[in-house]
N, C-alpha and C positions, 0 to 999 in steps of 0.2 A: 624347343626352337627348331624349326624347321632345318633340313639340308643346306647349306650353302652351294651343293653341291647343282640343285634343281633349277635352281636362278640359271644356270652355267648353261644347262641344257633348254630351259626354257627361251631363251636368248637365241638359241639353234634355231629352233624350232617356229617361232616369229620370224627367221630371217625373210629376207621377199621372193627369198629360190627354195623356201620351205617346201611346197606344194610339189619340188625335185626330189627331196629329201624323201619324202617316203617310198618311193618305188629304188632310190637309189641315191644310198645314207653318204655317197662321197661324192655327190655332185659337187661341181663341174667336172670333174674326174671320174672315169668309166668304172671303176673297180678298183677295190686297194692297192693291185700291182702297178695300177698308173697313179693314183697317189703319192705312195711311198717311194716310185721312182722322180715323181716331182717336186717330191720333198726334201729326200737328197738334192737334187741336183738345185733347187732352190737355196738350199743354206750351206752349198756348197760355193768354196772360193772360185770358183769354174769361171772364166768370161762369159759372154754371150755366144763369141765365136765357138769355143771350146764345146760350150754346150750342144750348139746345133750341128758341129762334128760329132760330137758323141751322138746323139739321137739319128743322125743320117744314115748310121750303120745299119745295116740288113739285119744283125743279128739283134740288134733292139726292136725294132720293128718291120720281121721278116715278109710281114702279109698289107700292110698298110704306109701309107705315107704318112711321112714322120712330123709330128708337130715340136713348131720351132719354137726360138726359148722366149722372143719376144708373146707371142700364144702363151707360155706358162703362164708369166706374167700376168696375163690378163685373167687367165685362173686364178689364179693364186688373188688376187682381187676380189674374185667372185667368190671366195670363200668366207669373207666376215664385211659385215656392213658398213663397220665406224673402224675407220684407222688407229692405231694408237700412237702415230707419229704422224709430223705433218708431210704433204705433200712432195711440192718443190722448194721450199724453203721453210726458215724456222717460224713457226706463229708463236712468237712469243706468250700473247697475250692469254690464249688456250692454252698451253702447252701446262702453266704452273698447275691449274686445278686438274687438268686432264691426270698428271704426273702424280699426284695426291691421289684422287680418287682411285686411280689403277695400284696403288700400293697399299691403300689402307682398305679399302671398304672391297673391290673388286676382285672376284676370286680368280683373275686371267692366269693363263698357264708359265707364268714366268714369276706371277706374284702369288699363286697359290699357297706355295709352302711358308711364306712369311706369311701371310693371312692366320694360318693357325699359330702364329707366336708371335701373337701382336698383345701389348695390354693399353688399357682404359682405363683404368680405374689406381688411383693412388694410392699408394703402402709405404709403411713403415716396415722397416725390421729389428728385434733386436734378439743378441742371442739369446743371452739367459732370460730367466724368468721374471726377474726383476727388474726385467727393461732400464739397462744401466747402458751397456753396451750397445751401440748404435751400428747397424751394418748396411752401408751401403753399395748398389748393384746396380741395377735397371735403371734410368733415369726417371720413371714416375715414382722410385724411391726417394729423390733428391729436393733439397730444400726448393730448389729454384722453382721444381716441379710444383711442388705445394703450392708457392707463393703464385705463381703462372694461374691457377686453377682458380684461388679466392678471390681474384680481380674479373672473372668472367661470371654470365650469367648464371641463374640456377638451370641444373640442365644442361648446363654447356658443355663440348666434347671437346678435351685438348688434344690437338692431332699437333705437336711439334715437330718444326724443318731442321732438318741437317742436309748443310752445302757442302760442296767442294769444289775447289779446281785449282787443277794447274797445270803451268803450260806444257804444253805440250808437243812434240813433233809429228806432225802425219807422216809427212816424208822425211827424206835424210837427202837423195838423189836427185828427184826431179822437183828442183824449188826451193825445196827446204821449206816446205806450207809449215807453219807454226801457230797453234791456236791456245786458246785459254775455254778446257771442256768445261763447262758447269754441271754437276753431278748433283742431287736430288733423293733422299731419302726422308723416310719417317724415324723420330725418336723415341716412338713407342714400338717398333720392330721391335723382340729380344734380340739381347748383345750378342747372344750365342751365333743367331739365326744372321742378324746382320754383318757379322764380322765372315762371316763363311762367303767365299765369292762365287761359290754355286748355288748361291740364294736369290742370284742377282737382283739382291735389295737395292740396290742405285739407279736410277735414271738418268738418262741420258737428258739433258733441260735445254742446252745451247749448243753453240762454238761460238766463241765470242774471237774475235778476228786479232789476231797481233798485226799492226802496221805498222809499215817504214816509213816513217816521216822525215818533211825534207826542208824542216824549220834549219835557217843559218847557223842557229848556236845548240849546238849538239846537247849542251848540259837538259833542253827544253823538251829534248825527244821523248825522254823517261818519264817526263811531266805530262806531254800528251798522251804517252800509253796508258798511264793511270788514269788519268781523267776519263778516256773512252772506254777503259774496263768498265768504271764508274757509273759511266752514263748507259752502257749496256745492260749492266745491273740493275738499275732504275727502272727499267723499259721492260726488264726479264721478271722481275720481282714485285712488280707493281701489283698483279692480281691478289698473293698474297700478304701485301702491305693493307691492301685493302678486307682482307680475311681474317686478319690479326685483329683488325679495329672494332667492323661491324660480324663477322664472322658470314661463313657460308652454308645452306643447305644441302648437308649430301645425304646418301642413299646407301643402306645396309646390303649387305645379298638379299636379303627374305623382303625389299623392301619398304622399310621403317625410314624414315627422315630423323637424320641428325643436327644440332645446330655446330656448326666446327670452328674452332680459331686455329690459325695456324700462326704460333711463335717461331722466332727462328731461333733451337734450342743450341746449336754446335755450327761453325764454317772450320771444315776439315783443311788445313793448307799449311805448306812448309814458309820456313823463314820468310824467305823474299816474296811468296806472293801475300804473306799475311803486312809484311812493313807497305804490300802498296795497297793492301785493302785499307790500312790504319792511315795510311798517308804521310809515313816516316821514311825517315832517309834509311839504305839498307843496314848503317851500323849499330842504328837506335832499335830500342827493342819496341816491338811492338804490343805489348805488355804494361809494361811502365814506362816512366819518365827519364831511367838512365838511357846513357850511351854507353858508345864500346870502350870508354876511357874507367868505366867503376862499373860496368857491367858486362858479362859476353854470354850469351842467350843462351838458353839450354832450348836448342831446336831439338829435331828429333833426335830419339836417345841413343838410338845405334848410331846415328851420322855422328853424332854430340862422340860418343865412345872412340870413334875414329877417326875425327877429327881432332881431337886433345888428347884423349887418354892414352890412347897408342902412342900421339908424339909425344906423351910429359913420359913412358915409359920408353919409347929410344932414347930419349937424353938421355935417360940414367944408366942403361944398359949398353947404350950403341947398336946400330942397325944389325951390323954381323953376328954378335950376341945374344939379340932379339929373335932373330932369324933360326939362327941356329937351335938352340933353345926348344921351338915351336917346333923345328924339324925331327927331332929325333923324340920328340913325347908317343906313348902306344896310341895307335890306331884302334877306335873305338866304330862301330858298325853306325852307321846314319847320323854320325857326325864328322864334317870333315876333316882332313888328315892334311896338316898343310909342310907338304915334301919339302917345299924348299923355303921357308918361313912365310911372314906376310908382310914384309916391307918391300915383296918383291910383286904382289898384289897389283896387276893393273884398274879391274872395276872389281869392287866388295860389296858384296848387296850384304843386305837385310841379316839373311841368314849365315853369309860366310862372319858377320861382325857378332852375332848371338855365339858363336861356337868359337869364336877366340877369348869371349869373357870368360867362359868355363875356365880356361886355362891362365888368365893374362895375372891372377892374382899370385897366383902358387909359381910362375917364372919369376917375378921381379921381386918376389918373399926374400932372397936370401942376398940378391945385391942392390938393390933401392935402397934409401935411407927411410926411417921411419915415419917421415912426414909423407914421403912421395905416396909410401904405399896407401896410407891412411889415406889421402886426397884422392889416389883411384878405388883405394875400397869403400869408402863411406857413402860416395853419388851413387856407384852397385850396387850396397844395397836398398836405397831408397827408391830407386829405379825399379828395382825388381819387385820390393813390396807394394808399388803405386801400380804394377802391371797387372795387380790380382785383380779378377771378374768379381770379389765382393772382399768391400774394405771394412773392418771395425773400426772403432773411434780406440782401439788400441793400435792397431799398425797404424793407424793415422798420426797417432804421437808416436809411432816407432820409425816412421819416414821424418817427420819434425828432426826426432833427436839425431837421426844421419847424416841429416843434412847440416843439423848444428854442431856437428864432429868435423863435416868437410869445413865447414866452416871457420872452424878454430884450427885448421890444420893449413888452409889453401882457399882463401879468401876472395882470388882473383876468380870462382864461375860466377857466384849468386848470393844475395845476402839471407837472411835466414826466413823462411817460410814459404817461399817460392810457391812447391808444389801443396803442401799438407793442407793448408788452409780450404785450398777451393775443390777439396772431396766432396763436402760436406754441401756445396752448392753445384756443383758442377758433374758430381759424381765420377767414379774410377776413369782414369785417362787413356784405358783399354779400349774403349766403347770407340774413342775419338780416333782409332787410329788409321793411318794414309795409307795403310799395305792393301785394304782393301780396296778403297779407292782410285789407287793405283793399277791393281788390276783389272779394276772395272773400267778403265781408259783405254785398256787392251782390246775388250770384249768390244764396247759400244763406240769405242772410236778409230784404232790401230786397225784391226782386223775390217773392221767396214771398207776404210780407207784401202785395202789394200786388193779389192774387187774393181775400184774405180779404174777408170781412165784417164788417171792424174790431170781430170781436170771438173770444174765445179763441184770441188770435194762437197761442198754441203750439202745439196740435194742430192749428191751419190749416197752418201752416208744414212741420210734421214729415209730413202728410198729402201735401200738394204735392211736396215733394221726393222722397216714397217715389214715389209717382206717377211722378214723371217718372225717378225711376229704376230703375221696373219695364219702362216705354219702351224706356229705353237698352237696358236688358238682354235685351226680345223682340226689339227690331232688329238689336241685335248677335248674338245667337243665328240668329235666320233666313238672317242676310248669312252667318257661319260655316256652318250646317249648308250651305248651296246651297253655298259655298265646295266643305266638306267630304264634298258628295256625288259634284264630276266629279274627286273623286280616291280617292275609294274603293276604283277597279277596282285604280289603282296601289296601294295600299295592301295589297289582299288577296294581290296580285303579291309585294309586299315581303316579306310575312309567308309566304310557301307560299316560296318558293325558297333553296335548297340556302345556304348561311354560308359565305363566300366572299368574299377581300380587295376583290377588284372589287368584288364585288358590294355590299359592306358602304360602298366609296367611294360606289358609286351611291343605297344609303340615305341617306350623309349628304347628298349633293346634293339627291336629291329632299325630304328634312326640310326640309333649309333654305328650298327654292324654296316649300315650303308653308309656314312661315313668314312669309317675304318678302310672298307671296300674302296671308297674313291680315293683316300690317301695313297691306298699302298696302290692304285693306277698312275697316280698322277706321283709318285717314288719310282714308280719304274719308268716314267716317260722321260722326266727332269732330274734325278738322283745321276752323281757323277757316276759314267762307265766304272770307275777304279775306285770302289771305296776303300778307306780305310780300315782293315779288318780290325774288329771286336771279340778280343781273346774271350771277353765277363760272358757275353752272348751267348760265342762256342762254347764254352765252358757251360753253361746252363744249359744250354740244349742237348748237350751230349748226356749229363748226371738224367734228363727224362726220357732218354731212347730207349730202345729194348737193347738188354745187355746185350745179346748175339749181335747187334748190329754196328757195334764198337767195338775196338780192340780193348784189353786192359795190359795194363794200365792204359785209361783215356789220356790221349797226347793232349788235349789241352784242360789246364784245369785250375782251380782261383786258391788264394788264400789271402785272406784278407783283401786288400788294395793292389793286390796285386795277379794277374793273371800271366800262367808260362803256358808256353808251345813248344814242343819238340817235335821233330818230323815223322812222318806216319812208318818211312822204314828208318832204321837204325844202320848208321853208316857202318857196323862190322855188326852181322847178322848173329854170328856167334865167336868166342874166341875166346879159350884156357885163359882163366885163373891164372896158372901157373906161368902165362908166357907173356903176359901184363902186367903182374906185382910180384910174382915169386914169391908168397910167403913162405917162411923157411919152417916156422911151427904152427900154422894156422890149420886148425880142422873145422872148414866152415863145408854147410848143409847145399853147397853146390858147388859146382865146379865148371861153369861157361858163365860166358857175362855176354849180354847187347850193349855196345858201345853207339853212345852220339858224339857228336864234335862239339854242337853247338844246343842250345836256347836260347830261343825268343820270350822276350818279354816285354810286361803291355802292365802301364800303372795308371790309374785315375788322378786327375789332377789335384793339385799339394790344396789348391785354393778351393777348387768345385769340385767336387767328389762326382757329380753327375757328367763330367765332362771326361776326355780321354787323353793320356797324354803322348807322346810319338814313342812306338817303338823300336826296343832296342836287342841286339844280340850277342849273348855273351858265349864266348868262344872258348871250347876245351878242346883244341888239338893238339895232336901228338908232334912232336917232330918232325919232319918228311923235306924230300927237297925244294920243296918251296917254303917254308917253317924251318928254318934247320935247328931252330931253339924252341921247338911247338908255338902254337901261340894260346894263350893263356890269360885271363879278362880277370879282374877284378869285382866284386859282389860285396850286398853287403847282407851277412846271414844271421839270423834271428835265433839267438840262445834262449833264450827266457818269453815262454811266452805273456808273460805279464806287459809286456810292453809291447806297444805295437809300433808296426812303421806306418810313415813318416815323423807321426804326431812325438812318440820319445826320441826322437835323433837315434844316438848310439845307442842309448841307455837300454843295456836286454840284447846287444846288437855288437855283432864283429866285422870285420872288415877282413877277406880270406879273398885267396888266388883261387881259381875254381879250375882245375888238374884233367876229371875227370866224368862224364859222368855217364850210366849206365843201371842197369837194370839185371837183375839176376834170374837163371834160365832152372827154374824149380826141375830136379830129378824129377824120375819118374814113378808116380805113387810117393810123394813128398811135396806136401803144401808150405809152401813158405809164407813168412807173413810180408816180408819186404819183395818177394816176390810179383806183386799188385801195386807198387810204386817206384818211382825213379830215385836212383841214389847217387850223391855226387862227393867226389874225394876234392877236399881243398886242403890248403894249406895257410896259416893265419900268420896274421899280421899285430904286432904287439901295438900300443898306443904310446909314443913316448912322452909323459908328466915335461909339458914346458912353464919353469918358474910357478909352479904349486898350481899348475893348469893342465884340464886336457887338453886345451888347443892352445897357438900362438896368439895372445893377445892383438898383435899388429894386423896379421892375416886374415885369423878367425878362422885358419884349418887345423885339421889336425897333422902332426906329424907322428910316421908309420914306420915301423920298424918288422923286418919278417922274423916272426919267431922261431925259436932255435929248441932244439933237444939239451941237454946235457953230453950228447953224445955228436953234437955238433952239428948233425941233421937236420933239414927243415922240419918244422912241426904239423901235421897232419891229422884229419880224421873225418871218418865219414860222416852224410846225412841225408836225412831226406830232401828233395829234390823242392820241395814247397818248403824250407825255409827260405832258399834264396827271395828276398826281397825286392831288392834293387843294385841296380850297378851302379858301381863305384870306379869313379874319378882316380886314380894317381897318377899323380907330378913328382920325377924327380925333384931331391931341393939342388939345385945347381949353386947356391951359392953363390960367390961375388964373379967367378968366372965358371963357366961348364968348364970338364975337362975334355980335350979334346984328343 
């Protein structure tokens, strides 16, 4: 199959200012130095005023008179043919296919990188052999999927819609403009690819207008903003209601013709805008048939968490109690630390309510009564199992059975089946979630909004965004053609010689390696400035270097599922044995040590093994004035290699205070064997049997005990530096009151 990448350049290259294009590849711009300064200054927040102050400067253009910003403008026009946004106002009626086609089939520089993580074709999964087990993922894994596909033609290509919107504030200051974005994606994107907001898999489709109406009886006003949402929608979605039915002709890169329907597979929206897409009053669920008298909504599940569960655990504790509590648990490295509890919490997002669950079950363990706890732990963990990127028809009944616990425990959220049932059709509720969304109202709406001149936000916005994605599209065009010019010779090579097995291998090699080529251009044009670093990566690329080019021990390096980093110098470069542990009869084969404070560590996620999960840092420091009691992280270290983590929990596995950790400095003419790796001193932690149990029945943790000598000492010993698996959570049990 052809490049997708040639289409991209063939498109340049047809433009009507082509015939400029060869003597000078950045037309209408003189040279990449006026380019690349237009290009900043173009998707830069700048005004107009601002900009043609910056440009007026002699030192920008010392020898020629200066071109103004409205002149960019018109450059920046002249650089792609066909818009990808409209004009001066919204065209609806284009906009829905235009929006489709740019995401699914069209390789543009904003949709490129979801182009290669799109699927078409339907699948089943199951784990074992015996296709007993049923796993669901991607939506063309899902029942609905199947059923979608056997009602369309043969042939037919299911391209399904995912909506969103919600209201939203352009301004705060001048106006208070408040709109309803409509937001546009495909559901054949991967969940991985679409859930990442540097994918920017979403489309910008509307603003649909919020008005103040100025009907007599106030009850009528809520009734007319629904209706004209309604009627906007109608008017917005028409093209594809008509695509669903008879379906429409699109166009591959390599240009092939497909026949497409577009279903609408997901509408992304919180509580209240989904009661007025459904046309319910806000207390009724938009879902089913109850109201808020035998039912109360499981909206989103962090809000849902901090909206109830937080308050059913102040009652039982009390706010100061609560508070307190939270306040004095150890500080754990990229998760927050909340000083003065969280009843004192003015806005909580997302992330500050994911990092009080950590905690919230093991605070209210020892003074809650046994039903409270059960009613906040059993929704946790069904919540958390429904979050995994792929479900079996085991955790599928293992979310069931949770919820059938909360249920016999605390009857007032939901009645039994809520979520479990509609995996199986709907697929994982990960895929559906508003975080991205959300930030994609940032991207294509907040930030547009905030270049205007607070006034005809629409056409400012729709103007900006074309703008910046005529940008993407000349940079991504130039990077390709230069790409595409030092392989051209191979190219005309490929096409003139003799049709030949070989030689037909060597086509497909060289296609792909031009591939490979344009990704990793089009990764460094669109891949966020700040990635995520990948310890598995490091680690791999350092075990194929030339030893000399690496220190040893290599600072980063894997074991099993887990990848550590320690820093390239060691925080005490060298430092006596004897003035660190004083062993009083130890005759060991060195006598200096390299001291670190801390490691980083980096695990693949529990659900996707291909995916990666946030890193964490666990802290061996000494004492010192700002530590006056060191500070000292918790791990959990792998005795037995018969079991692995995470898959056997404890089993094989201790739970240790991590003290130390360091590296021994081999004499001279004396190879040591621990010498070539990291070694770290902990100190362990016993499991204490509750009621013929390792863990608390009610909780589901365990509870820890630091282990003791006979001689009253804490219990210690050394290890290798790649057992440490993962960090480890401890909570005080506080009991019915902390002591204070």
């Amino acid at each position: 199959m052809p490049s997708p990448v040639l289409p991209q350049c063939r498109c340049f290259e047809m433009d009507q200012y082509s015939s400029f294009h060869l003597t000078n590849l950045y037309y209408p711009f003189a040279n990449l130095d006026d380019w690349e300064m237009a290009n900043f200054l173009l998707q830069s927040k700048l005004s107009m005023a601002k900009i043609d102050e910056y440009l007026s400067l002699k030192m920008v253009h010392p020898s020629q008179q200066f071109c103004p910003c409205h002149a960019l403008i018109v450059f920046c026009y002249l650089t792609a043919s066909q818009p990808r946004n409209c004009e001066t106002e919204l065209n609806y009626l284009q906009l829905g296919h235009a929006g489709i086609t740019g995401l699914s089939i069209h390789p543009t520089p904003r949709r490129f990188q979801p182009f290669y993580h799109m699927i078409y074709t339907l699948f089943r999964v199951f784990t074992p052999a015996e296709r007993v087990v049923r796993e669901f993922s991607e939506w063309m894994s899902r029942d609905i999927a199947w059923q979608m596909q056997s009602n369309l033609p043969a042939g037919a290509m299911l391209c399904s819609i995912v909506l969103s919107s919600d209201k939203t504030h352009i301004t705060n200051m001048c106006g208070g403009k408040v709109v309803h974005p409509l937001l546009i994606s495909l559901a054949n994107i991967k969940m991985a690819m679409q859930n990442k907001a540097s994918s920017h898999a979403f489309l910008l489709t509307a603003l649909i207008p919020v008005i103040e109406f100025i009907h007599p009886m106030p009850r009528m006003h809520s009734v007319l903003e629904a209706h004209l949402f309604h009627q906007c929608l109608d008017i917005i979605l028409q093209p594809l209601k008509i695509a669903v039915q008879v379906g429409r002709m699109m166009s591959d890169p390599v240009g092939g013709l497909h026949h497409c329907f577009t279903p609408l597979a997901a509408y992304i929206v919180n509580t209240p805008e989904a009661c007025m897409l459904v046309c319910v009053h806000g207390k009724t669920s938009p879902v089913t048939m109850a109201s808020h008298k035998h039912f109360e909504p499981l909206h989103h599940w962090y809000q849902k968490f901090w909206d109830h569960n937080v308050q059913w655990c102040k009652n039982a504790l009390g706010a100061q109690e609560l508070n307190f509590c939270y306040s004095v648990l150890h500080p754990i490295v990229s998760m927050r630390h909340f000083n003065h509890g969280i009843m004192t919490l003015k806005q909580v997002t997302g992330q500050a309510q994911r990092d009080m669950q950590h905690y919230m079950i093991a605070v209210i363990g020892g003074a809650a009564s046994q039903d409270v706890v059960i009613a906040v732990h059993a929704p946790m963990d069904s919540q958390y199992l429904a979050q995994a990127p792929r479900i079996t028809s085991i955790m599928q009944e293992n979310i069931s059975t949770a919820l059938l616990e909360f249920h016999n425990h605390k009857d007032a959220i939901t009645s039994e089946g809520f979520v479990a049932p509609s995996i199986s059709e709907l697929g994982v509720p990960v895929q559906w979630s508003a975080d991205t969304t959300e930030h994609a109202h940032i991207e294509v709406v907040k930030e547009p909004a905030s270049t205007t001149n607070n006034q005809n936000y629409d056409a400012q916005i729709c103007h900006y965004l074309d703008r910046v994605e005529r940008c993407q599209l000349f940079e991504t065009a130039i990077r390709l053609c230069t790409l595409n010019g030092t392989n051209d010779a191979c190219d005309h090579n490929v096409l003139d010689s003799p049709v030949e097995d070989s030689g037909s291998r060597a086509d497909e090699t060289t296609m792909e390696d031009d591939e490979e080529d344009a990704a990793a251009v089009l990764n460094d044009i669109w891949s966020p400035r700040r990635p995520v670093p990948n310890f598995f990566t490091i680690a791999e690329q350092l075990q194929t270097a030339l030893p000399s080019s690496v220190p040893h021990p290599t600072r980063t390096f894997t074991s099993g599922a887990t990848a550590l980093h320690v820093n390239y110098m060691p925080a005490i470069k060298s430092i006596s044995i004897d003035k660190w542990c004083s062993p009083p009869d130890a005759h060991l084969p060195f006598r200096d040590l390299q001291i670190w404070y801390k490691v980083h560590l980096q695990q693949k996620s529990y659900h996707d093994s291909g995916s990666l999960g946030p890193m964490f840092t666990i802290n061996a420091h000494p004492p010192d004035h700002t530590w006056e009691y060191g500070r000292h992280d918790a791990a959990i270290l792998q005795v037995d290699t018969h079991h692995e983590w995470p898959s056997s929990g404890l089993v094989g596995h201790a739970v240790v205070d991590v003290h130390l950790i360091m590296c021994p400095i081999s004499l001279k003419g004396i190879s040591l064997v621990w010498s070539d790796c990291f070694l770290v001193y902990v100190q362990w932690f016993d499991i204490v049997p509750q009621w013929q149990a390792s863990m608390d029945r009610t909780t589901g943790l365990h509870v820890l005990n630091q282990a003791m000598c006979a001689s009253g000492e804490f219990l210690g010993d050394i290890f290798p530096l790649d057992q440490i698996k993962s960090y480890a959570h401890l909570v005080p049990c506080f009991g019915e009151t902390a002591d204070i």
